[in-house]
N, C-alpha and C positions, 0 to 999 in steps of 0.2 A: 449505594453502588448502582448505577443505570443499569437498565436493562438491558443486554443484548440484542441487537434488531434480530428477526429471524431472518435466515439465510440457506434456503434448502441445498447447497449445495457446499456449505462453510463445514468444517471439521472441526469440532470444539468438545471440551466435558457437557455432560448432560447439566442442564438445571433441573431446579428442584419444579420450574413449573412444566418441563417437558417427563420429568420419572411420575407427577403424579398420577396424569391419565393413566402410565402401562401399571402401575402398582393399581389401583382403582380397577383399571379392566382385569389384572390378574385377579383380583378379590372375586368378582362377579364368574370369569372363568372357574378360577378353586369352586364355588358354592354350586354351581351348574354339574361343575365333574362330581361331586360330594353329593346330589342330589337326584343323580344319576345311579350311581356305584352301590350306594345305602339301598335304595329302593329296591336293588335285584341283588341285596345281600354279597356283597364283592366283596368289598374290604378284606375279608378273611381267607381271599383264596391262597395265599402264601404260606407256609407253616412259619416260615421266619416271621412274617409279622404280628404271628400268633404268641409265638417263642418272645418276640421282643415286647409285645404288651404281658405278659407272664411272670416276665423279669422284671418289667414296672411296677405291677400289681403286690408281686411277693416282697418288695424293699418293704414296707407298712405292715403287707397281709402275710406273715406267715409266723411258724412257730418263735424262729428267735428271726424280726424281722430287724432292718440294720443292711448298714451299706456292703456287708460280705454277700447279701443276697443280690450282688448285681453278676457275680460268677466272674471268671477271669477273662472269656474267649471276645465276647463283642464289647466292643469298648461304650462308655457307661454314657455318654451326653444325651443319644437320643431315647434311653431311658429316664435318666432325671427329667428331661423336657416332657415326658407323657405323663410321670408321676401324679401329678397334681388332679389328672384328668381323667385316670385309670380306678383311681381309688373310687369311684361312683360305679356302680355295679352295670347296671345297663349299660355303660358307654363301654365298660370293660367288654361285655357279652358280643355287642356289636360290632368293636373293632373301632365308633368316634373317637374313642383318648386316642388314638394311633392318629387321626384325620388332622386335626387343630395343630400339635404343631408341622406335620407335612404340609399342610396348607399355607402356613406361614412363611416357612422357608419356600416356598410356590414361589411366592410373590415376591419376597425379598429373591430368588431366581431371579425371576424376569425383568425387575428392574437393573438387578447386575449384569446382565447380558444386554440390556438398552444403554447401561452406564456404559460400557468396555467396549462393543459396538462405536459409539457416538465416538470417542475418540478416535478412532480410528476409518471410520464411511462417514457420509453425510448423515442428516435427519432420514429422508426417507428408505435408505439402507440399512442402517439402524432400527428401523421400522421393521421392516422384511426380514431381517436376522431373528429379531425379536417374537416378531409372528411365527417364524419357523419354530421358533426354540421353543413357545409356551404352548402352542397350540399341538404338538406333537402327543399322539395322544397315547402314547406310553408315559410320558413326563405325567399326563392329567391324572392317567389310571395310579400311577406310584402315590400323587399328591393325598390321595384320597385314603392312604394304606400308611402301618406303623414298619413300614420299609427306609431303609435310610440314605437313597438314592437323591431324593430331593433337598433336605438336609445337606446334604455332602456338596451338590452343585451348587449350591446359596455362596457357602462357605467357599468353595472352589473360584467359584465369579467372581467375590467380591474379595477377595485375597489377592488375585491378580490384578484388578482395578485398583487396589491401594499401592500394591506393589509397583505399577504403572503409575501413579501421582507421585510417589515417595522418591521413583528415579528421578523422575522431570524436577522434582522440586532439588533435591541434591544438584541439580545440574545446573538450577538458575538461584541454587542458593536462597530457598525462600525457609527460612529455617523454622519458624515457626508450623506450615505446612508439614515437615519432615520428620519433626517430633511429633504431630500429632500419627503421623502415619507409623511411623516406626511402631508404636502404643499399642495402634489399630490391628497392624499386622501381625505381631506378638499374641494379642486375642483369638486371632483370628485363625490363626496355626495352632492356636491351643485348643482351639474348638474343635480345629480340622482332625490334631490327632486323637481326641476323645470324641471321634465320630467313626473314622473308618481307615485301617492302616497305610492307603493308599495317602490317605492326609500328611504320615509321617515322610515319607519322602518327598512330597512338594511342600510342604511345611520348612522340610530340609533345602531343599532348592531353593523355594524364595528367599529363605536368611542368606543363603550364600548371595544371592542376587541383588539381595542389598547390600550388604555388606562388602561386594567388589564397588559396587557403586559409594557406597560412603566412602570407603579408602581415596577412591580418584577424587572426591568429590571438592579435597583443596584442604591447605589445614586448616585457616579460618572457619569450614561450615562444619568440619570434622572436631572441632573442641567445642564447638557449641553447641553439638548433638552426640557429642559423646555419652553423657546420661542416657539420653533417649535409646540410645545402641545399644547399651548395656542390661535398657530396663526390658527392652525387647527380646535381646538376646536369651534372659534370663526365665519369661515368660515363654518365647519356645522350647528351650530347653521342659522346661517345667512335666510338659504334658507326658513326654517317654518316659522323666523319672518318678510321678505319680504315680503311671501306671505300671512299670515295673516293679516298684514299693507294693503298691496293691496285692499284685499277684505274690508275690515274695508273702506277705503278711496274711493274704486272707488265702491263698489256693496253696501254698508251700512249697513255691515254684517263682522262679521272679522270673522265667521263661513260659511261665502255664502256655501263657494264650500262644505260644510257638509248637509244643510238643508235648502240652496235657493230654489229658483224657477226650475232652471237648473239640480240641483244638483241629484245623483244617487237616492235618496230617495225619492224624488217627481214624479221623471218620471217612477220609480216603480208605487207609487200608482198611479198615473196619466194613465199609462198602462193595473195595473191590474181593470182585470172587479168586478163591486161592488158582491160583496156576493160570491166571487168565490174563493174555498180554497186554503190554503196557497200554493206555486209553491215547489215540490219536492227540499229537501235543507233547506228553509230555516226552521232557529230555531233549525235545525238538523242538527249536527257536521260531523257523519255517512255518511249522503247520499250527503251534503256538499265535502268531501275528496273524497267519490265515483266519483260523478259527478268533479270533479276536476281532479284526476288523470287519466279518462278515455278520457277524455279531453286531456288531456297530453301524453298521447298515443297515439292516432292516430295524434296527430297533429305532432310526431316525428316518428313513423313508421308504415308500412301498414298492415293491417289485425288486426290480434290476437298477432301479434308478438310481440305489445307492453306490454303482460304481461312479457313474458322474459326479455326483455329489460329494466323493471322496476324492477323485480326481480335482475337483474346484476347488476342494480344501487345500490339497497340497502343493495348488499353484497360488492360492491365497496366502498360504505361509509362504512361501516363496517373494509373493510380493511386500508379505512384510520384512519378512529380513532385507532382501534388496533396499528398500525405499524407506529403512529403517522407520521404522513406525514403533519407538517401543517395543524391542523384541522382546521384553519382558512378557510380550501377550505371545509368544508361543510358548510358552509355560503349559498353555493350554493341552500341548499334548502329554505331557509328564504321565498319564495315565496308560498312555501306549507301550513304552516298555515296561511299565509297573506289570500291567495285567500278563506281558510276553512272559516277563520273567516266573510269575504267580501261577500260570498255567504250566508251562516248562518245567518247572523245581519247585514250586509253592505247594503243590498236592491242592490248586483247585482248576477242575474240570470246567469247562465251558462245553454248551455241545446246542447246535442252531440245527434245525430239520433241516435246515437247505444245504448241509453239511451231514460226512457220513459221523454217527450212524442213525442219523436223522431224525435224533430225539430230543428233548429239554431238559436243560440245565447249564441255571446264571446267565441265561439271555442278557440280564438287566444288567451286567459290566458293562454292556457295550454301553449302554446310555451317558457314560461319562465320558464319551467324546462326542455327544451331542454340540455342546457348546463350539468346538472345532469345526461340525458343522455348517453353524448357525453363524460366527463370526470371519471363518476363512474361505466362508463360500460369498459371504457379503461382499468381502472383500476383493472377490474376484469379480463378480457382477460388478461392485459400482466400477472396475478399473475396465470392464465391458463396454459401460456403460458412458464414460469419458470419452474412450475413443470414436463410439459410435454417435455420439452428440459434436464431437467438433465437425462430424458429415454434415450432419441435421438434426436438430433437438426431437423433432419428431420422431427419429430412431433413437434416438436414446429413452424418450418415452413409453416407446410400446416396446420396449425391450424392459422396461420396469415394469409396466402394467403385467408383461407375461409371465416374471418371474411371478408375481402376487400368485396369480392364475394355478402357475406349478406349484407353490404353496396352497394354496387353497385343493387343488385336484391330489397332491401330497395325503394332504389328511383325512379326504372322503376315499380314496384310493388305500389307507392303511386300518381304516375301517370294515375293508370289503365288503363297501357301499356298493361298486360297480356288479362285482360277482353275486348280491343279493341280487339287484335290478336286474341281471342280465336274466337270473333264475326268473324271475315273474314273465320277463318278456318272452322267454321261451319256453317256458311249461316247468313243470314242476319235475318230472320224468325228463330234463336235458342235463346231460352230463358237464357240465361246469370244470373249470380246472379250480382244484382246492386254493392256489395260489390266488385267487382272484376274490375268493372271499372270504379268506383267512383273515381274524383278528388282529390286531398288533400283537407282535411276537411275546411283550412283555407278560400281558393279558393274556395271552394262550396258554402260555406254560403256567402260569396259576391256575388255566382252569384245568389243564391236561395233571395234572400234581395233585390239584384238590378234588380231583374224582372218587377215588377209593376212600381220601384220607379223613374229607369231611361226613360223608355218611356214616361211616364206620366212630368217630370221633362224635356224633350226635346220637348212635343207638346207644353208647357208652354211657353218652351224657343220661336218656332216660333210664337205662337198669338201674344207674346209680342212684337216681332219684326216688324209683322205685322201690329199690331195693332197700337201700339201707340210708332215707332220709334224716340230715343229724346225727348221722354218727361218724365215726372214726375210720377214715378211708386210707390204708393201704396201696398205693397208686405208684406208677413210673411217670413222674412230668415231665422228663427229658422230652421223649417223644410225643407224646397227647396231652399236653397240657390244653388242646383246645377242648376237649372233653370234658373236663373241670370248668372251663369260661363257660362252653353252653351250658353246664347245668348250673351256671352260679353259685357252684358250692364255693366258699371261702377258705383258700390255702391254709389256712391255719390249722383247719381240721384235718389237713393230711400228712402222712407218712410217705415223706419221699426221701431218694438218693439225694436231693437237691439238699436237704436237711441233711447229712452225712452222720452226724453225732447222734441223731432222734435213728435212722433208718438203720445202724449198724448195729443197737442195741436190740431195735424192733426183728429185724432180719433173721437173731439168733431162734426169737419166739414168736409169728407170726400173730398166730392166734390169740396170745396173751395181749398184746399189744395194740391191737386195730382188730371192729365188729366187722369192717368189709376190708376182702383182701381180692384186690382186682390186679391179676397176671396174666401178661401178654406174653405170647411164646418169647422166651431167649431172654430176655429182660430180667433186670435185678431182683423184682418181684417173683418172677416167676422162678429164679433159681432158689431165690430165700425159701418158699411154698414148697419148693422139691428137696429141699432140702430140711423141713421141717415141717412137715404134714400135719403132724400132732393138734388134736382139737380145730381142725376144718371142717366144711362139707362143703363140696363144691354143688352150688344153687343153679347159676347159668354162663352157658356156653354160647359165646359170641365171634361168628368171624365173618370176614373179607376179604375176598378176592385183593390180593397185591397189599394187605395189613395186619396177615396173619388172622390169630384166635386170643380173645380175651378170657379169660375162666375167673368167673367171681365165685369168691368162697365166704362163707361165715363162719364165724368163732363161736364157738360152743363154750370159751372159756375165759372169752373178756373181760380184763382185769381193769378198764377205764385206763389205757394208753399210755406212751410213757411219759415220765414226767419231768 
C-alpha cells in the first residue's frame, strides 16, 4: 500500500509512522516523570496507591494467598498488572511495581489521544491536543504512581477510537475491518470494567453505540458480522458477571463492592460525623456538576484559565455534533454525568480548595475529562484557525504558534513556576498569593493527605522492626498497610481482618496467637486487645497528630500462631 503524502492540513487516521514519534516521546516523558518522582520519594503519597500495591502483593504474599485476596470493592486488573512486579521486595517498598504498568498505559494514553485527535483536526492540531494531554502534569505525577487514572484513560481513548473505526466501517461496509473492531471493543470494555466502575457504564454505552449502528448498517454487513456481534457482545457482558460471581463466592455478597463493609457507602458514613449536615453535593445534581467540573479544571489547567478551556470544549462538541464528525467521539464526556450522579447518590465526596470547604478529596476524578479537553478544545482552535487563514495564512499561523505558547505557559504555570520566580524576584519576606505557586492540584492533595499519614506509618514501620523482628504481628492492614511495605515485613507473618478466618479465631485470644500485637485506637485490633487483655504487656506507646495512637503489646503466652 503507498504511502500517504503528508498533508498538514488533510484529516485522516494516524499511521503507524506518525503514533511512533508520540509513543517514543511518551516513553522518554514517562522515564523523565518516573526519575523525577522516585528520587524525592512520591510515588507513595496516596494511601490508595499504597492500598492498591497491598492488594498486589498479598494475591502470592499472605497466609492463605489466592485470588480471594483481591477483596471485593476495587476491581482486580490493575492489580493483576502490578503482580508480577510487586512480588520483589524493594519495588513493593518503593511504590516501582505501581510505576511500570502506569507507565505503560502513559504512552498507550498519548498515542490514543493523537489516534482520536487525527481523525478528527489536522496533523498539527492533533499535535497540540496531544502535547496538551501528556504533558499535563497531573497525568505525569499519576503515570509514575499505582493509581488507576492512567490505566483507565488508555482504556477510555482507545475504546472510543475503535468504537469510531467500527461505525465508519459498518457504514462503508468494510467487513473485515468490523469484525476485527467489534473483538477489539469487547476487550477493551472488559478491561474498562475490571479497571474502574465508571468503565461499566461507557462500556455499556459503546455496545449500545454499536450496536444501533450494526442494526442500520444493511442486512448483507449485518449476517456477516453477526458472529463478530455476538462474540463482542458476550465478552462485554462477561466482565459485570465475573465480577458479580466473585463477590457473590469470595466476600458473600454479589453486591459487596456496592454496600459491604469496604464499599464507598460505608466509609461515607463511617467518615461522616453523627448529626453533621449533609457534605455540599450531595442529593444535589447543581452543586454535584459545580464541584465536578471545577475539579476538572484545574486538574487540566492553571488558574482561572480553566473556564475558557471548558468553554472551548463545549463549543468544540458542538462543532462535532453539527459537522458530524463521528459523534461517537462525544462519548468522551460519559464521565460527566457518571461522576454527577456518584457524588449526588454515590456516597463519593469530591472537595477542590477553590471550592467551599476548601479542602482535598478525589481532585483526581476530574482528570477524566482531560481528554474532552485536549480533543474538544482542538477542535475549536483548528475551526479558529480555518476562518482565520482564509484572511491570511499568516493569522492562522500565529494563532497556532500562540496556542503552543498557552500550552507551554499551561504547564510552567500549573507548576507554580511563576509564583516561585516571582518569590526570588521579590525577596523572600513578599507575600505571594498561594494561587500562583500551588502544585498541580493532583500532587497537592497527596502531599496535603500524606503529611500525618506517612510519618506516622514509618515510626510504626521501625517499632515493629525493633521490637518484634520475625515474629508474629497482630496488625489492622485496612488502614496502614504502608507500615508493613516500609518495614518489609512479609504479609504472611501477619494477623489481619483481611485474613477473616486466621483474625476471628486470633481475636478471641490475642496473646496466644501473635508475639506483637499492634492496636490503633477504634480498630479491630484494638477492640480484640480490649476485649481480651489476658497475657499482654503493653511495651510502646505511639501517636500522631490527625492518626490517632498505636499501643504495641507482647505476649507473655505465645503459643506459635494460628494454624
Amino acid at each position: 500500500m503507498p504511502r500517504r503524502p503528508y498533508d498538514p492540513n488533510a484529516i485522516y487516521p494516524a499511521t503507524r509512522d506518525e503514533l511512533r514519534p508520540i509513543a517514543l516521546a511518551s516513553v522518554v516523558l514517562g522515564f523523565l516523570a518516573l526519575m523525577v518522582v522516585a528520587s524525592r520519594g512520591w510515588m507513595l503519597l496516596y494511601g490508595d496507591a499504597v492500598a492498591h500495591l497491598g492488594i498486589a502483593r498479598r494475591i502470592l504474599d499472605a497466609r492463605y494467598p489466592g485470588i480471594a485476596q483481591l477483596g471485593g470493592v476495587w476491581l482486580p486488573l490493575p492489580h493483576l498488572l502490578m503482580l508480577p512486579f510487586v512480588q520483589r521486595m524493594d519495588w513493593w517498598q518503593n511504590g516501582v511495581a505501581g510505576a511500570w504498568p502506569s507507565l505503560v498505559a502513559y504512552v498507550f494514553a498519548n498515542t490514543g489521544c493523537y489516534a482520536l485527535a487525527r481523525k478528527l483536526v489536522p496533523p498539527p492540531w492533533a499535535f497540540a491536543a496531544t502535547a496538551f494531554f501528556a504533558l499535563n502534569p497531573n497525568l505525569m505525577y499519576l503515570a509514575t504512581t499505582a493509581m488507576t487514572e492512567p490505566l483507565f484513560l488508555a482504556l477510555m481513548v482507545w475504546s472510543i477510537v475503535v468504537a469510531y473505526d467500527a461505525v465508519e466501517a459498518l457504514q462503508t461496509a468494510k467487513i473485515r475491518t468490523v469484525k476485527w473492531r467489534f473483538f477489539i471493543s469487547g476487550l477493551l470494555t472488559f478491561a474498562m470494567v475490571m479497571t474502574r466502575y465508571d468503565g461499566w457504564i461507557l462500556g455499556a454505552i459503546i455496545w449500545l453505540v454499536l450496536a444501533v449502528a450494526w442494526w442500520r448498517s444493511g442486512e448483507t454487513t449485518r449476517k456477516a458480522t453477526q458472529t463478530s456481534f455476538v462474540v463482542m457482545t458476550l465478552i462485554t457482558i462477561a466482565g459485570p458477571i465475573l465480577w458479580l460471581w466473585y463477590n457473590a463466592k469470595y466476600q458473600g455478597d454479589w453486591l459487596d463492592f456496592m454496600r459491604g463493609p469496604y464499599s464507598a457507602k460505608a466509609i461515607e458514613a463511617k467518615t461522616t460525623p453523627p448529626g453533621s449536615k449533609p457534605r455540599r453535593g450531595m442529593y444535589n445534581p447543581g452543586w454535584a456538576f459545580l464541584y465536578y467540573t471545577r475539579a476538572a479544571q484545574v486538574d487540566a489547567v492553571a488558574y482561572e484559565l480553566g473556564f475558557g478551556v471548558l468553554a472551548a470544549a463545549i463549543i468544540g462538541s458542538y462543532l462535532a455534533w453539527k459537522q458530524r464528525l463521528s459523534r461517537v467521539v462525544l462519548l468522551l464526556w460519559v464521565p460527566l454525568p457518571f461522576y454527577i450522579y456518584s457524588i449526588a447518590w454515590g456516597s463519593v465526596p469530591l472537595f477542590v480548595p477553590q471550592l467551599y470547604p476548601g479542602s482535598y478529596y478525589n481532585s483526581r476524578y476530574g482528570m477524566e475529562l482531560l481528554p474532552v479537553f485536549a480533543i474538544f478544545t482542538a477542535i475549536a482552535c483548528a475551526a479558529v484557525e480555518r476562518k482565520l487563514s482564509t484572511q491570511s495564512k499568516k493569522k492562522g499561523d500565529i494563532f497556532f504558534f500562540l496556542v503552543l505558547v498557552a500550552i507551554l505557559f499551561n504547564i510552567i504555570a500549573m507548576m507554580g513556576s511563576f509564583g516561585n520566580l516571582l518569590q526570588k524576584v521579590r525577596g523572600e519576606d513578599a507575600k505571594i498569593p498561594k494561587w500562583l505557586s500551588a502544585p498541580p492540584l493532583v500532587f497537592q492533595e497527596g502531599m496535603v493527605n500524606a503529611s500525618t499519614r506517612i510519618p506516622f506509618e514509618k515510626t510504626l514501620a521501625q517499632e515493629m522492626l525493633r521490637i518484634g523482628p520475625g515474629d508474629t504481628i497482630m496488625f489492622n492492614t485496612n488502614d496502614h498497610i504502608g507500615a508493613i511495605q516500609d518495614a518489609g515485613i512479609p504479609l504472611k507473618r501477619l494477623i489481619s481482618p483481611l485474613d477473616s478466618e486466621t483474625f476471628n479465631k486470633a481475636a478471641a485470644a490475642p496473646a496466644k496467637y501473635a508475639r506483637i500485637i499492634v492496636a490503633i485506637d477504634g480498630d479491630p485490633v484494638a477492640k480484640a486487645v480490649a476485649a481480651h487483655p489476658e497475657g499482654l504487656t503493653e511495651i510502646e506507646v505511639v501517636c500522631n497528630s490527625g492518626q490517632g495512637c498505636a499501643r504495641f503489646y507482647r505476649s507473655d503466652v505465645y503459643q506459635g500462631g494460628v494454624q
